[in-house]
Biopython code that builds the backbone (N, CA, C, O; Angstrom):
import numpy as np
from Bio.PDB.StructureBuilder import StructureBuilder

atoms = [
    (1, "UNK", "N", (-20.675, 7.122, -5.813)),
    (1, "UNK", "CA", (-20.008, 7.783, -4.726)),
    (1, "UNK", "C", (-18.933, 6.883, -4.104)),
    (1, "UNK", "O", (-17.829, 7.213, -3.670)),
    (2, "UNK", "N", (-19.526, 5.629, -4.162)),
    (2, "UNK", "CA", (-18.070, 4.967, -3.680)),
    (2, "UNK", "C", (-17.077, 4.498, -4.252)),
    (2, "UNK", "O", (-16.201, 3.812, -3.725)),
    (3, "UNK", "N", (-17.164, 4.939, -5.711)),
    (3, "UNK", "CA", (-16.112, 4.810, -6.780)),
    (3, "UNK", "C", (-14.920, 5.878, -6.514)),
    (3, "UNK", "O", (-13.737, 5.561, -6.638)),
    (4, "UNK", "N", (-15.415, 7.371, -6.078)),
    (4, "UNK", "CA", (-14.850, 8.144, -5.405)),
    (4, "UNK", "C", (-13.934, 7.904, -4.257)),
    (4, "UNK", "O", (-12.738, 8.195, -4.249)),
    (5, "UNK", "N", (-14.549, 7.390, -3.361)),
    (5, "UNK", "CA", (-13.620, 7.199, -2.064)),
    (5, "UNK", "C", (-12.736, 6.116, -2.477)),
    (5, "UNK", "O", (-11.581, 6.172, -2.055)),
    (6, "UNK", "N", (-13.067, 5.148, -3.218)),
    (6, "UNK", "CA", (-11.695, 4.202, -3.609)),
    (6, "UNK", "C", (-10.804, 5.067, -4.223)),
    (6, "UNK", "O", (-9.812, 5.509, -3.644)),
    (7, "UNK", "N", (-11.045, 5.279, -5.133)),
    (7, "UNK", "CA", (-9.893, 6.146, -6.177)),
    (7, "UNK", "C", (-9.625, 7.257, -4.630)),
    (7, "UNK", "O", (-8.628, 6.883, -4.014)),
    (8, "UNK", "N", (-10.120, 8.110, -4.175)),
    (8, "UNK", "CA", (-9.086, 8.498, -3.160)),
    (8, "UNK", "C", (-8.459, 8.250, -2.130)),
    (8, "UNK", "O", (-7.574, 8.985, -1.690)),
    (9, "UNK", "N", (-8.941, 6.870, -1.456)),
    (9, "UNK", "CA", (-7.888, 6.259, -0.774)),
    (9, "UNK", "C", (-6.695, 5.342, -1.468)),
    (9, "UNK", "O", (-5.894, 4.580, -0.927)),
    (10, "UNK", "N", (-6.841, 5.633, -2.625)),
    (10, "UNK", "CA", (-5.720, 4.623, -3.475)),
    (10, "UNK", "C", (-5.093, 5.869, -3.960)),
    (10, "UNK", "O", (-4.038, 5.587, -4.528)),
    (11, "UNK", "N", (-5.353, 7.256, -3.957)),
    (11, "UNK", "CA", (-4.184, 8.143, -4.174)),
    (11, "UNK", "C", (-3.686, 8.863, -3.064)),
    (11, "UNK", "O", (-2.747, 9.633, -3.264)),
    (12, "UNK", "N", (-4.183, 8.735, -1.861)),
    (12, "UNK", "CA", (-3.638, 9.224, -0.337)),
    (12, "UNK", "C", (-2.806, 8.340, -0.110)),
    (12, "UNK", "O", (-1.776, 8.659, 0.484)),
    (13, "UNK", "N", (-3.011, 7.036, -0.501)),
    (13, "UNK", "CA", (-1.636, 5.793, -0.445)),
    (13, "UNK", "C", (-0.910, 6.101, -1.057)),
    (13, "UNK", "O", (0.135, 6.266, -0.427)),
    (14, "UNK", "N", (-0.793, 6.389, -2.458)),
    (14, "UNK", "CA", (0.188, 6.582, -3.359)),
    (14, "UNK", "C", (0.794, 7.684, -2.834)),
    (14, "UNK", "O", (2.003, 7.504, -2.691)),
    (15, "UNK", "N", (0.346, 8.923, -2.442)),
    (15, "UNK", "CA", (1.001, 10.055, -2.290)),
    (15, "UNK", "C", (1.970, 9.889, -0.863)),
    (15, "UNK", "O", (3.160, 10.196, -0.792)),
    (16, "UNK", "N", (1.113, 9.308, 0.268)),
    (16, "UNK", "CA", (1.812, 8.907, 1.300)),
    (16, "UNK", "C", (3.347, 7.836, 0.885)),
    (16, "UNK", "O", (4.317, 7.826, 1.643)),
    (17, "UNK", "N", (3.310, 7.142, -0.205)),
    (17, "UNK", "CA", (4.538, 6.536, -0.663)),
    (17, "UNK", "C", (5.599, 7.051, -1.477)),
    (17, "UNK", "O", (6.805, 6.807, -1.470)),
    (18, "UNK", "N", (5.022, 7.680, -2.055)),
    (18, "UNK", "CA", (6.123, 8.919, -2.611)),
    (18, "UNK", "C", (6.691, 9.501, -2.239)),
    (18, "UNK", "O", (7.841, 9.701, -2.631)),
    (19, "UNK", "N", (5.963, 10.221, -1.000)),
    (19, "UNK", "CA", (6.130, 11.015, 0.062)),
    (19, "UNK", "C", (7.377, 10.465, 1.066)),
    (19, "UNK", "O", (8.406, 11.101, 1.294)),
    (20, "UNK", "N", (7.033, 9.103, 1.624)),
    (20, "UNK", "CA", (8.540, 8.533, 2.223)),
    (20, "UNK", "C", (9.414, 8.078, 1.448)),
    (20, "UNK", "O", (10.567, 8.429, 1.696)),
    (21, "UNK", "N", (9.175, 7.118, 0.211)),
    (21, "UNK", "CA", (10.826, 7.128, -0.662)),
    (21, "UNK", "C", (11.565, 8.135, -1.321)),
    (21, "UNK", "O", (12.644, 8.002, -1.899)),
    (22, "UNK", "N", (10.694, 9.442, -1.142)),
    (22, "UNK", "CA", (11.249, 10.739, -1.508)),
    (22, "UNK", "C", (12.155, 10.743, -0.474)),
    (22, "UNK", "O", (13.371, 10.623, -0.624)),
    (23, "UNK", "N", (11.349, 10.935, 0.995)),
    (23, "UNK", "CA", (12.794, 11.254, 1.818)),
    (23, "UNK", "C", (13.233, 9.995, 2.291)),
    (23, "UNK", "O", (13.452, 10.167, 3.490)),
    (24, "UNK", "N", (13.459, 8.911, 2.013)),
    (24, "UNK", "CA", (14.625, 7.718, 2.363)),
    (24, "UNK", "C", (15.465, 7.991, 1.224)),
    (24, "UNK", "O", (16.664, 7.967, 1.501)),
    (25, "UNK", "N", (15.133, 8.287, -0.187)),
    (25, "UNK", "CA", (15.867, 8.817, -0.912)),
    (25, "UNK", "C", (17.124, 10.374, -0.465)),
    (25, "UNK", "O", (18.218, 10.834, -0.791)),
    (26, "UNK", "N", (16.562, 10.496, -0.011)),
    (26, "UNK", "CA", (17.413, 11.628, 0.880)),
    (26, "UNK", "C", (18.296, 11.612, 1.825)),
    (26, "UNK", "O", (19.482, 11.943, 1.843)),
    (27, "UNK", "N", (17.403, 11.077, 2.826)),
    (27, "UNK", "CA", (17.881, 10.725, 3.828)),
    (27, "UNK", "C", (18.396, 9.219, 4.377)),
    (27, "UNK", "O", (18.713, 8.977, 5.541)),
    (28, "UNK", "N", (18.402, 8.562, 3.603)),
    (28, "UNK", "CA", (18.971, 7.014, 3.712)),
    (28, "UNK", "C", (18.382, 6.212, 5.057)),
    (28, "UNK", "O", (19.057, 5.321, 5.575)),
    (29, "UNK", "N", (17.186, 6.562, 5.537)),
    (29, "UNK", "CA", (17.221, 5.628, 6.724)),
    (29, "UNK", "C", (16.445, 4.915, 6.492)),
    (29, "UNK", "O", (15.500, 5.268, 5.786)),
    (30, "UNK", "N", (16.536, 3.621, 6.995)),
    (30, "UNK", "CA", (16.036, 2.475, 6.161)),
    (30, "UNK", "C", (14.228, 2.098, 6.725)),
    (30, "UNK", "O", (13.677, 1.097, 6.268)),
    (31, "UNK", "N", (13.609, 2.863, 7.552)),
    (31, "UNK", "CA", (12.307, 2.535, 8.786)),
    (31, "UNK", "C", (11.404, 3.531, 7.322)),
    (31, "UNK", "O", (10.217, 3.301, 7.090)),
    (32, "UNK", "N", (12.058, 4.392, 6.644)),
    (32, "UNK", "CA", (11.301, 5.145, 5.654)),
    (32, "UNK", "C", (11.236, 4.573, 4.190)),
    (32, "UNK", "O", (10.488, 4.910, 3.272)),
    (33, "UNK", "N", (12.094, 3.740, 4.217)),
    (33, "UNK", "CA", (11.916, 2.472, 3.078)),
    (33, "UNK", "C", (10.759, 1.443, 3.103)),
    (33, "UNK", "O", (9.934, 1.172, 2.231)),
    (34, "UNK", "N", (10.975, 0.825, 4.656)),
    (34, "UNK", "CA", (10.071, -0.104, 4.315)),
    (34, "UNK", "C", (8.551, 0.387, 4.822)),
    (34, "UNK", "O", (7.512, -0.239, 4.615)),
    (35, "UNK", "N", (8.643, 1.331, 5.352)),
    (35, "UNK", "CA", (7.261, 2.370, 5.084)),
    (35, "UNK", "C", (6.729, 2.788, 3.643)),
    (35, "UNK", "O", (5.628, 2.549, 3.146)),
    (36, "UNK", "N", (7.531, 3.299, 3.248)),
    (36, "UNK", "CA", (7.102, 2.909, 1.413)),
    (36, "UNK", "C", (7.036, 2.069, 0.886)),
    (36, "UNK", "O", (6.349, 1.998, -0.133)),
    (37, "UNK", "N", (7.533, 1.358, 1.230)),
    (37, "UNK", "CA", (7.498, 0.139, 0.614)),
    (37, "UNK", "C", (5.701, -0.839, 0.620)),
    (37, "UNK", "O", (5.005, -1.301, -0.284)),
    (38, "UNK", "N", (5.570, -0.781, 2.036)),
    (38, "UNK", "CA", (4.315, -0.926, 2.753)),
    (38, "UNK", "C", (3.364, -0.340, 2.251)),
    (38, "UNK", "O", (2.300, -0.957, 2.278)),
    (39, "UNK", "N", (3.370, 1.093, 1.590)),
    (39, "UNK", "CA", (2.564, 2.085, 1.715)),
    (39, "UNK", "C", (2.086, 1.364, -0.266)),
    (39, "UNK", "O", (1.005, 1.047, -0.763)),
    (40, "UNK", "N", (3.561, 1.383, -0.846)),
    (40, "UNK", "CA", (2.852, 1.039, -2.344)),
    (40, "UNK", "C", (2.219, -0.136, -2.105)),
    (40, "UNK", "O", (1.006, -0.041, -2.294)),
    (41, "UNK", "N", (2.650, -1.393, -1.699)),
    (41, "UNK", "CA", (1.028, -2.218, -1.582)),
    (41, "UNK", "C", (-0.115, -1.916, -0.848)),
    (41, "UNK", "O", (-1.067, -2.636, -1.149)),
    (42, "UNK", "N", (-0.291, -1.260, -0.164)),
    (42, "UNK", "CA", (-1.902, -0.127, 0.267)),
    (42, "UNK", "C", (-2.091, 0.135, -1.078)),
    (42, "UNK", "O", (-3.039, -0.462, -1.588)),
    (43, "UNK", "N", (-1.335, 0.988, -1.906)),
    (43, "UNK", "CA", (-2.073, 1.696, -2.828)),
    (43, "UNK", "C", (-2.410, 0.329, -3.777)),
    (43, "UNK", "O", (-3.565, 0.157, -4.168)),
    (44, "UNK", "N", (-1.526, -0.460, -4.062)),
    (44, "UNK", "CA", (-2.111, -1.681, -4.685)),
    (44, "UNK", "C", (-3.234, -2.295, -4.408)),
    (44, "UNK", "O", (-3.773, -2.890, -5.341)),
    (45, "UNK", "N", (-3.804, -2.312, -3.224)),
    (45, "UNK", "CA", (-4.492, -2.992, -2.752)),
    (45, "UNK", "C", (-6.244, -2.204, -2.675)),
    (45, "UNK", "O", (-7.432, -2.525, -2.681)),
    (46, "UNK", "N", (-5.371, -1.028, -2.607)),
    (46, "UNK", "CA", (-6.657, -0.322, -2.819)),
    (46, "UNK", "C", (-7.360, 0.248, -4.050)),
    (46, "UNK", "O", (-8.474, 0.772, -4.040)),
    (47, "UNK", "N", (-6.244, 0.011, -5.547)),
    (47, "UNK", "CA", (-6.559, -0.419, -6.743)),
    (47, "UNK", "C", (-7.143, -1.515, -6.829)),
    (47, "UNK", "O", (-8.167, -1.609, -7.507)),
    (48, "UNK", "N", (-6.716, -2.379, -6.285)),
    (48, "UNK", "CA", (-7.505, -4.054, -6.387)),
    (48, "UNK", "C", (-8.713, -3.714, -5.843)),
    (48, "UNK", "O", (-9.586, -4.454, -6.295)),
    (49, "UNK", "N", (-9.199, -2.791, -4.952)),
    (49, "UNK", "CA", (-10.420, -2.718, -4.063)),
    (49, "UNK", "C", (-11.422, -2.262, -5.490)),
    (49, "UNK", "O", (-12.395, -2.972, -5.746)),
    (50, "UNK", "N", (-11.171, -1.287, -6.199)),
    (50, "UNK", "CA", (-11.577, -0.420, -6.953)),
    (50, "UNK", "C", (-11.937, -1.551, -8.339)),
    (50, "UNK", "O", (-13.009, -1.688, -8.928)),
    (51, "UNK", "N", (-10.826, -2.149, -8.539)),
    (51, "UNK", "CA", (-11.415, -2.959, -9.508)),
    (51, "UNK", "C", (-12.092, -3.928, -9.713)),
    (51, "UNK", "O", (-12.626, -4.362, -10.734)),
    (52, "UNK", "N", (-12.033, -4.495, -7.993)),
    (52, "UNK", "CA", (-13.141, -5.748, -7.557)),
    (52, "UNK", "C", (-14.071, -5.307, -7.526)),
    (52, "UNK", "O", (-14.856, -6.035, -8.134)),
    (53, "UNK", "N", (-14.662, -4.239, -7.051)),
    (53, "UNK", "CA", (-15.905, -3.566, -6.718)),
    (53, "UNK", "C", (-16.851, -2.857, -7.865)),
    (53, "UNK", "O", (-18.057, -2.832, -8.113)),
    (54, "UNK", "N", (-15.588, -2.263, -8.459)),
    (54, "UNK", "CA", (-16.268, -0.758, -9.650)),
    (54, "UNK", "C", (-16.516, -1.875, -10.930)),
    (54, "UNK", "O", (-17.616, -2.179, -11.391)),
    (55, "UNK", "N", (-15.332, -2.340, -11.324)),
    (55, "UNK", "CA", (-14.862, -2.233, -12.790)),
    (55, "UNK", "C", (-15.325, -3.928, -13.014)),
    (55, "UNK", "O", (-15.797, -4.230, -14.111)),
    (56, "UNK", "N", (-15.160, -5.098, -11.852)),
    (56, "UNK", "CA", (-15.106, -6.103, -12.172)),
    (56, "UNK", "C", (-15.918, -6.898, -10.833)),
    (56, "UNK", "O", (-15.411, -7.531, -9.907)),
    (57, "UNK", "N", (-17.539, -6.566, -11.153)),
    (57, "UNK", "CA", (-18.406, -6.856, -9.696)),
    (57, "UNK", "C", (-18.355, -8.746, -9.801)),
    (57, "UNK", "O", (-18.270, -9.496, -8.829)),
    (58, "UNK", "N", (-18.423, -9.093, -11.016)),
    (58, "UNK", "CA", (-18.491, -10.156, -11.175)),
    (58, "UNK", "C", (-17.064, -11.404, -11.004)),
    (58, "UNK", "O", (-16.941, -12.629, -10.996)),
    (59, "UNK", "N", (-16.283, -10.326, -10.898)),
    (59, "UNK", "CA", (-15.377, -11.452, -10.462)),
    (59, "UNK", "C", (-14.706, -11.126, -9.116)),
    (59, "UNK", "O", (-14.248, -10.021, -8.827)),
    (60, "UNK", "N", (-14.701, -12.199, -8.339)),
    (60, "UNK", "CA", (-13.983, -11.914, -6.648)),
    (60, "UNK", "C", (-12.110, -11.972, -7.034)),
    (60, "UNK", "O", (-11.430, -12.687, -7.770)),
    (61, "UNK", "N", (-11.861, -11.048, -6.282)),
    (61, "UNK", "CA", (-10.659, -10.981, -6.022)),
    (61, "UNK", "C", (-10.586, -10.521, -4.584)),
    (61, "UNK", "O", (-9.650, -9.754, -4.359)),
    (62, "UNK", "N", (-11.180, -10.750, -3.805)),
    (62, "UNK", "CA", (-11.131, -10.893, -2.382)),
    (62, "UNK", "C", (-9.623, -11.316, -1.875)),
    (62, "UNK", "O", (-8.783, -10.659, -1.261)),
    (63, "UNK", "N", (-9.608, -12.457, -2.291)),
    (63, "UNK", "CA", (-7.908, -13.202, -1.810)),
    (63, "UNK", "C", (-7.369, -12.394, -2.025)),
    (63, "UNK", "O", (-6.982, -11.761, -1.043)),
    (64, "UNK", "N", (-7.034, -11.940, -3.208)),
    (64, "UNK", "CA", (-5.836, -11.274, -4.304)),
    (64, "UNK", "C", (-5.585, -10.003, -3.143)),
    (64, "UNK", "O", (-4.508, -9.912, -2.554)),
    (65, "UNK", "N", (-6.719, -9.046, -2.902)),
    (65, "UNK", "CA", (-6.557, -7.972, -1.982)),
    (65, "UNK", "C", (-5.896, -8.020, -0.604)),
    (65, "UNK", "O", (-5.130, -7.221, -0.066)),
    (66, "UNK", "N", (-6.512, -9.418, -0.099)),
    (66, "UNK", "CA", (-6.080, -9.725, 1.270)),
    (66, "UNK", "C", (-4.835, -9.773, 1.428)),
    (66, "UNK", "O", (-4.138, -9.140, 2.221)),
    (67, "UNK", "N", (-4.385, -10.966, 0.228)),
    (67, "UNK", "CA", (-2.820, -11.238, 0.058)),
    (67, "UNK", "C", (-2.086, -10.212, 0.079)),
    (67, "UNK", "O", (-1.171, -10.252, 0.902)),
    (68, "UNK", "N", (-2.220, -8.826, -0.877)),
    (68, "UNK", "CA", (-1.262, -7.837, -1.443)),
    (68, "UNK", "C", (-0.910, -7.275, 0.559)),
    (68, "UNK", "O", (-0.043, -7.138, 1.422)),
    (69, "UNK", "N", (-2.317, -7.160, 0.259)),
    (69, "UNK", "CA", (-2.409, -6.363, 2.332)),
    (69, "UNK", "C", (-1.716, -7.172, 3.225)),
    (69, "UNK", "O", (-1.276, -6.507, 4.163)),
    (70, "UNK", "N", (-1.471, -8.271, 3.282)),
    (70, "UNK", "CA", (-1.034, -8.723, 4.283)),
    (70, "UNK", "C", (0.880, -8.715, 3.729)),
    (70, "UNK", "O", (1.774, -8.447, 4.531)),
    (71, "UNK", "N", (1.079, -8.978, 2.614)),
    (71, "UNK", "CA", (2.434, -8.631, 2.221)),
    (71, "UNK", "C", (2.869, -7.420, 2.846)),
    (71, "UNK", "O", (3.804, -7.501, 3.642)),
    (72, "UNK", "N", (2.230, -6.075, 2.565)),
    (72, "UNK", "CA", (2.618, -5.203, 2.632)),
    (72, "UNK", "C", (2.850, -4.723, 4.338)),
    (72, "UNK", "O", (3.668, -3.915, 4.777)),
    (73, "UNK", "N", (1.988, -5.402, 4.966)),
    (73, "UNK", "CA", (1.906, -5.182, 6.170)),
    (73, "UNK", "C", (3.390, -6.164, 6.288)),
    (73, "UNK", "O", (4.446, -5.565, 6.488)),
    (74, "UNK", "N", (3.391, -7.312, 6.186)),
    (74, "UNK", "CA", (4.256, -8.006, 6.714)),
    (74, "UNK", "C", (5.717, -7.320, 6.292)),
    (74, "UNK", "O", (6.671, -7.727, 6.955)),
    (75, "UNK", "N", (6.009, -6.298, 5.234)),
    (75, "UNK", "CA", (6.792, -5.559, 4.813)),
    (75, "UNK", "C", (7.498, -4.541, 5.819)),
    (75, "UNK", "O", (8.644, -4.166, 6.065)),
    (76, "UNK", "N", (6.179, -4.288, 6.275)),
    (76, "UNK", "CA", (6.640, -3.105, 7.416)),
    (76, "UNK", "C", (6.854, -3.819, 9.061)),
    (76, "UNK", "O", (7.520, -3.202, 9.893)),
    (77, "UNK", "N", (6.363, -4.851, 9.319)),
    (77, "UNK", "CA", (6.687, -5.274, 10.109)),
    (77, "UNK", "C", (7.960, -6.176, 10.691)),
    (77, "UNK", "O", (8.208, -6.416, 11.873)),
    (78, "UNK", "N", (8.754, -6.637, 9.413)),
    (78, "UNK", "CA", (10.091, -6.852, 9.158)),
    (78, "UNK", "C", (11.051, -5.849, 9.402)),
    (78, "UNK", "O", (12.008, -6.028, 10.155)),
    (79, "UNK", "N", (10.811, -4.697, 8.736)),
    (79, "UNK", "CA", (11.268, -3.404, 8.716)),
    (79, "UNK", "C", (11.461, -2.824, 9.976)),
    (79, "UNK", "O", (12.558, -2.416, 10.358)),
    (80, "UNK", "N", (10.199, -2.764, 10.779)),
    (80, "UNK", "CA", (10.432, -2.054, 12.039)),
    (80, "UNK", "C", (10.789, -3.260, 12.941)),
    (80, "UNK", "O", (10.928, -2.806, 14.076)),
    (81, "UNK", "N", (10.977, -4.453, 12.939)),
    (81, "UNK", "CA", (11.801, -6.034, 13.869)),
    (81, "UNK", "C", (13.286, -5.725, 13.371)),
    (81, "UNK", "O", (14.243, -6.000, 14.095)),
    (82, "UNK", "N", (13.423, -5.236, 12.313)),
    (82, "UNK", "CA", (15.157, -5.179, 11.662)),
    (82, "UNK", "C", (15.558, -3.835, 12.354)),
    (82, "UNK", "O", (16.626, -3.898, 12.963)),
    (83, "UNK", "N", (14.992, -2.785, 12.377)),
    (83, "UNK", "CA", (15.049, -1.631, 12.977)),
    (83, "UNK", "C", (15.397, -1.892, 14.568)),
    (83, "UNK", "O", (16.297, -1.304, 15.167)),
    (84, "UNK", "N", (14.798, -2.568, 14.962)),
    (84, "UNK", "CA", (15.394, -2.969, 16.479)),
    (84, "UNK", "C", (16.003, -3.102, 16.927)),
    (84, "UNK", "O", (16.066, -2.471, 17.982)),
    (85, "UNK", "N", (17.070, -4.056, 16.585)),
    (85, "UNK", "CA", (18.392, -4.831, 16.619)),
    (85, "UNK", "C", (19.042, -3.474, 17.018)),
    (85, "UNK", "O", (20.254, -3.405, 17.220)),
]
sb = StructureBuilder()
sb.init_structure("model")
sb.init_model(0)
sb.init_chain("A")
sb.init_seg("    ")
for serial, (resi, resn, name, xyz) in enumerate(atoms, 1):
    if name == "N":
        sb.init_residue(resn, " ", resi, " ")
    sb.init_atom(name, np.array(xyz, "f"), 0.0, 1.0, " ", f" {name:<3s}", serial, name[0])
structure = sb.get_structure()
């Protein structure tokens, strides 16, 4: 069962990222870029969750997850500090 909820919070990420570089693709504003941008390392990260847990119990990738997450965060938080100005 909790193989389930990974695989669907790693495709509510994905879809949520598609979803905004679809429309920054459109609409050119740049706060919907680095929201996607943000959003594909979630979904990365929540592949990494899935494969630390499900596929590969024996090996930690703890860091590896933290890291992707904190990139991605730090992605969007650049994004919306540049947005300011």
């Amino acid at each position: 069962m909790a193989e389930l909820v990974y695989i669907l919070g790693a495709a509510s990420t994905l879809l949520c990222s598609l979803l905004l570089l679809r429309q920054y693709r459109a609409g050119h504003q740049p706060l919907l870029l680095w929201s996607g941008l943000c959003f594909a390392g979630l979904t990365l990260t929540n592949v990494l969750i899935f494969v630390d847990l499900a596929m590969l119990p024996d090996i930690d990738l703890h860091l590896w997850r933290l890291s992707v997450a904190a990139i991605s965060l730090c992605l969007l938080v650049f994004g919306l500090v540049r947005e300011r100005k």
